[in-house]
C-alpha positions in Angstrom: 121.6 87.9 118.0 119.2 86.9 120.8 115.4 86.7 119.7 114.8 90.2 121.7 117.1 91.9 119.0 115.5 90.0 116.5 112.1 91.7 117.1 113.7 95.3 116.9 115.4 94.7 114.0 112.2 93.1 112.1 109.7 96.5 113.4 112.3 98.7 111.6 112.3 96.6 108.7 108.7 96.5 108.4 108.7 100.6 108.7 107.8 101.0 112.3 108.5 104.5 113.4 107.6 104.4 117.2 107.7 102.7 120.2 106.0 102.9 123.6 107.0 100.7 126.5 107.5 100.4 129.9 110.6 98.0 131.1 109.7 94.3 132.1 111.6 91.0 132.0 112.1 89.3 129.6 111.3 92.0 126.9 113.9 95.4 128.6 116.2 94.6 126.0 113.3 95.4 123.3 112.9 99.1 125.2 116.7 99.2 125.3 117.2 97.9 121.6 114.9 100.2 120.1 116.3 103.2 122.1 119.6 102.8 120.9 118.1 102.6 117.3 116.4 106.0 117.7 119.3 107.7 119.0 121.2 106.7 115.8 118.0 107.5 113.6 115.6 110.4 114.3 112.9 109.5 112.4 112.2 106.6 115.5 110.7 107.9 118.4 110.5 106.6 121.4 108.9 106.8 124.5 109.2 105.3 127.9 105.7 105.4 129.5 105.4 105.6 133.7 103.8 102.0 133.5 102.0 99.8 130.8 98.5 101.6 130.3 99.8 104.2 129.5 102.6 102.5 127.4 99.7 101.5 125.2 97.9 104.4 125.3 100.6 106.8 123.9 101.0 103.5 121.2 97.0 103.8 119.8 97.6 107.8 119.5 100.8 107.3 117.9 99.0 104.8 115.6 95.7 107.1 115.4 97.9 110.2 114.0 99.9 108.3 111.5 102.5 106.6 113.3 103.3 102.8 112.7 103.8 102.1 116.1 103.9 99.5 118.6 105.1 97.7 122.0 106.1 94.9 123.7 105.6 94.0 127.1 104.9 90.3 129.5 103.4 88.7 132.5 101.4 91.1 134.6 102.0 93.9 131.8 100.1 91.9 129.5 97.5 92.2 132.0 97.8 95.4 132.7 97.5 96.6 129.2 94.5 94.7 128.3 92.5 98.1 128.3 94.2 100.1 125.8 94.3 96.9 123.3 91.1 95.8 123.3 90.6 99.7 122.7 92.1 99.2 119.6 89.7 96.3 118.6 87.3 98.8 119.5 88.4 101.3 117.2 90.5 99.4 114.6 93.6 100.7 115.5 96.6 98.5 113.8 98.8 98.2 117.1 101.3 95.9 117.2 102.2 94.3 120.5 105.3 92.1 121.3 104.4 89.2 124.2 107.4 87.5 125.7 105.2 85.1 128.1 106.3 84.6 132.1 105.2 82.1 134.2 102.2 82.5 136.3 100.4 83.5 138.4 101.3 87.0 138.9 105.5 88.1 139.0 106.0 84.3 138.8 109.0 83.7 136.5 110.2 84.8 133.4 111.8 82.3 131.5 109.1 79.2 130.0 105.9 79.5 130.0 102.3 79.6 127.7 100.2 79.8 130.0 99.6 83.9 128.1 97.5 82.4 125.6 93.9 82.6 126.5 94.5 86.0 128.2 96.5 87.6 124.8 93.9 85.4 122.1 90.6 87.0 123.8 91.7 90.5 125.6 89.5 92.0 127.9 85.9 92.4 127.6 84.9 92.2 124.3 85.4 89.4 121.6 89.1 88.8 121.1 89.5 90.9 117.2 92.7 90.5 117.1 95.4 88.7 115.0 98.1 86.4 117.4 101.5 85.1 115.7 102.9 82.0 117.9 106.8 81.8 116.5 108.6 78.7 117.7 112.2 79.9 117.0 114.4 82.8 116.0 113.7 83.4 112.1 110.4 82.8 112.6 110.4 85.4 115.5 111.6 87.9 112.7 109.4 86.7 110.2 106.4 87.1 112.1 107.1 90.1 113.4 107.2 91.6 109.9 104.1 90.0 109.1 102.4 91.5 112.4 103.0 94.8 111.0 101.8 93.6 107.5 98.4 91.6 108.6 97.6 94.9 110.8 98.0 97.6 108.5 95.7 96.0 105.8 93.4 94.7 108.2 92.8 97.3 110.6 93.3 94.7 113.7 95.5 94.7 116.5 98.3 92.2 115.7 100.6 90.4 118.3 103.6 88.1 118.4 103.5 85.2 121.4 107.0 84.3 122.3 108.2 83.4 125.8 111.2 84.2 127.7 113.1 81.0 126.1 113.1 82.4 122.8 113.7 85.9 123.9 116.7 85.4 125.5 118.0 82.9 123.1 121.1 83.5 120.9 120.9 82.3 117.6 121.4 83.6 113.4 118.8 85.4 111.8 118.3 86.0 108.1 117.6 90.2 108.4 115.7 90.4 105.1 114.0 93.0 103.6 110.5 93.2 102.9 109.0 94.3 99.6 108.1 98.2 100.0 105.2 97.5 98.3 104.1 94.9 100.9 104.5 97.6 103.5 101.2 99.3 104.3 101.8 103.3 105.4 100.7 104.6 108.5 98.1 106.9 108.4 96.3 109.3 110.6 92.9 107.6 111.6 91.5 110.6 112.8 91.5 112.6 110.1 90.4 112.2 106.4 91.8 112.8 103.5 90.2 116.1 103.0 92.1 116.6 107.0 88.3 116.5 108.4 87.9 114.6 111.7 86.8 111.3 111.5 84.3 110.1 113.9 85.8 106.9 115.5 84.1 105.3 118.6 84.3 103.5 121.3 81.0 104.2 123.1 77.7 103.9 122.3 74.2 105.2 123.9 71.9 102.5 121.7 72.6 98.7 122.0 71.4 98.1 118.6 74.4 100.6 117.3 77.1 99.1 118.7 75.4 95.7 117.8 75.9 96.7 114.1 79.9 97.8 114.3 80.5 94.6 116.0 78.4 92.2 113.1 80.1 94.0 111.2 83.8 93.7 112.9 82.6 89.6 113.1 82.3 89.7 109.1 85.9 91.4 108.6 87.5 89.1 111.0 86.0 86.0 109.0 86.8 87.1 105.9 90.9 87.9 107.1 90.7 85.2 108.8 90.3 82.6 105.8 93.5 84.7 104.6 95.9 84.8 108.0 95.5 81.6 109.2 98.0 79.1 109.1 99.7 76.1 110.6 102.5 73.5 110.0 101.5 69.6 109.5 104.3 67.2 109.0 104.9 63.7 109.3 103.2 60.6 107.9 99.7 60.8 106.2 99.9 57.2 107.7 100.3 57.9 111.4 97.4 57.3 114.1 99.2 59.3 116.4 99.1 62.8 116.4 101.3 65.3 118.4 99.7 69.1 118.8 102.3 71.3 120.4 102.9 75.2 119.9 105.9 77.9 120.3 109.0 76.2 122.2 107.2 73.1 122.7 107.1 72.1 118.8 110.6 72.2 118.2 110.7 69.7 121.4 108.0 67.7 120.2 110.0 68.1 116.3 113.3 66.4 117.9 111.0 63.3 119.8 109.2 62.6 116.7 112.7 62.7 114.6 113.7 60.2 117.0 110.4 57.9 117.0 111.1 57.8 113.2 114.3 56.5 113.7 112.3 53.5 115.3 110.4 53.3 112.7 107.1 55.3 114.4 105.0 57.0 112.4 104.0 60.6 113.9 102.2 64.0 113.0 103.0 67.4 114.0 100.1 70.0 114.5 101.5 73.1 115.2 99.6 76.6 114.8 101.9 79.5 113.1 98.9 81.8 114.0 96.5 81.6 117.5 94.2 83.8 116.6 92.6 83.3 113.7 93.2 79.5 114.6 93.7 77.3 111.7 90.4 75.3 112.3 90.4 73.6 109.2 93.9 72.2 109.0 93.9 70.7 112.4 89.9 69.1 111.6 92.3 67.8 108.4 95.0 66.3 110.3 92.8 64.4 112.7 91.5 62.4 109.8 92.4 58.7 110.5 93.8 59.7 113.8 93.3 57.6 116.9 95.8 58.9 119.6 96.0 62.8 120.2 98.9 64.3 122.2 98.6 67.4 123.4 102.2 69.2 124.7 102.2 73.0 126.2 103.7 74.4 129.2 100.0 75.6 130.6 97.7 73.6 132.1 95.6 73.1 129.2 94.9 76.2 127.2 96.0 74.9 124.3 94.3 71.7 125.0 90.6 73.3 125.3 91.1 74.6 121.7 92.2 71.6 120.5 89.2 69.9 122.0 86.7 72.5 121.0 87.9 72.3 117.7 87.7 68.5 117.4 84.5 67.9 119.0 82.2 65.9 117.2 85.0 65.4 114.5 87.3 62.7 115.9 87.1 60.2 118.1 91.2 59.8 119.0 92.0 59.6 122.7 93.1 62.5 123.8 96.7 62.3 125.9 97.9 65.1 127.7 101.2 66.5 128.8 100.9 69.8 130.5 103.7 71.5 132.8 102.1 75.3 133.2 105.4 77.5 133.6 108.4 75.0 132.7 109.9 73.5 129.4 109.2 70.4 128.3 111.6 68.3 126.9 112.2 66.0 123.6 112.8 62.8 125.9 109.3 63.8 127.6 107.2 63.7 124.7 109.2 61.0 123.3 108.5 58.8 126.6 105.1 59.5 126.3 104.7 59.1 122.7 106.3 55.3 123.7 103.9 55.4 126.3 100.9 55.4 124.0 102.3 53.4 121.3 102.8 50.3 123.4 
């Protein structure tokens, strides 16, 4: 199945019951998937929206009345529906959004690209609450997907998963299991109690000092999940002084190169983040220990680098490498060559 099917597939197995969208390459065949899925089961709704506002709109009222619902869009959509998810920070709403990253600026392309990550890590205006999966390949597309749904149920933040059009459109075998019911938070209606009494959510406030105090308080819940949710992958040799930090498509480029360098006899590290947002500050601070070549691999022009840098400062003092092509794949024999490059 191609990683778009994938993605339906995992929503119903982790009990989502409705989808809002609006159609944009690389992500139709989600819209199209999940139609097909409803037609066969009734409890599925969905809903094609006139354009991706109010895609995510009709998503956070299906969410706020019960509904484990979500969507999936790219590119300019993801732009486009920054103001109904950083709504749901506002409100706490456990959406769950589906990113399949074009290339940029604007239309662009719609095949590689990262260059989606600051913009889907942060949101709009506000403080980026939210809880970003970055799968590299087709399992873990499925995986994560399920553990979207999961991490934003018992968390009450908006959860997404940040592919790209590569991964999307690629074919590939999946392992479809199931997920523990147990491990499957239900939807419930957010706007009414228990004793069906409206609840009084917000998401505007007369007094500075009130809306000061929901968002210390927001900051406390995210820090506390955040020490739960996230996660990356190290590998290679504790010995290494080289280490490679790469993301999504790019690690399992940077995975082959280094698998070759060991063949040489090299000694390399792999950094890659499973989750964006929370980022895994501590285990990348832990793999720079003894470190005195970074190489940083993404196809942006450094969005991935300033959080590697931010996180590092005052922590290491490895020379930083770079190899940055915003909106095309990168691949193995790249990094390789430049991991020869700085090994010389």
């Amino acid at each position: 199945m191609t990683g778009n099917e994938a993605v339906v597939q995992a929503a119903i197995a982790a009990g989502a019951d409705m989808f809002s969208g609006y159609p944009i390459t690389p992500t139709t065949e989600i819209l199209t998937g999940w139609s097909k899925a409803a037609k066969d089961n009734k409890n599925l709704v969905f809903f094609q929206a006139e354009d991706e506002p109010a895609a995510g709109f009709v998503m956070l009222g299906g969410v706020s009345m019960g509904r484990k619902a979500w969507t999936a869009t790219a590119g300019v959509g993801n732009v486009l529906m920054q103001d109904p998810l950083v709504l749901a920070e506002a409100m706490r709403l456990p959406a769950v959004t589906y990113i399949g990253q074009r290339g940029g600026p604007s239309t662009g392309t719609v095949i590689y690209s990262q260059q989606e990550l600051n913009l889907t890590r942060m949101g709009g205006n506000g403080e980026g609450l939210r809880i970003v999966f970055a799968p590299s390949n087709l399992q873990e597309l499925y995986d994560m997907t399920i553990k979207a749904f999961f991490t934003a149920w018992k968390y009450r933040f908006p959860a997404f998963i940040l592919s790209d059009g590569y991964i999307a459109k690629t074919y590939g075998e999946v392992n479809l299991w199931e997920p523990e019911k147990s491990d499957l938070a239900p939807g419930e209606s957010y706007f009414l109690n228990p004793q069906k009494q409206p609840n009084n959510m917000r998401n505007c406030f007369s007094q500075e000092k009130e809306l000061y105090n929901v968002l210390i308080r927001d900051f406390e819940d995210f820090c506390k999940m955040s020490e739960e949710v996230a996660g990356a992958e190290i590998s290679g040799s504790e010995n290494s002084r080289v280490l490679v930090c790469a993301w999504g498509a790019v690690a399992n480029s940077a995975k082959t190169a280094i698998s070759e360098l060991e063949k040489e006899g090299k000694d390399i590290k792999l950094f890659r983040p499973l989750t964006m947002r929370p980022f895994p500050v501590k285990e990348l601070q832990e793999a720079s220990k003894g470190i005195e070549h970074i190489l940083i691999a993404e196809s942006s022009n450094g969005q991935f680098g300033r959080i590697i840098r931010e996180t590092l400062y005052g922590i290491t003092n490895a020379r930083v490498h770079r190899l940055y092509r915003p909106a095309i794949g990168i691949m193995p024999e790249e990094i390789e060559a430049k991991m020869k490059e700085i090994l010389k």
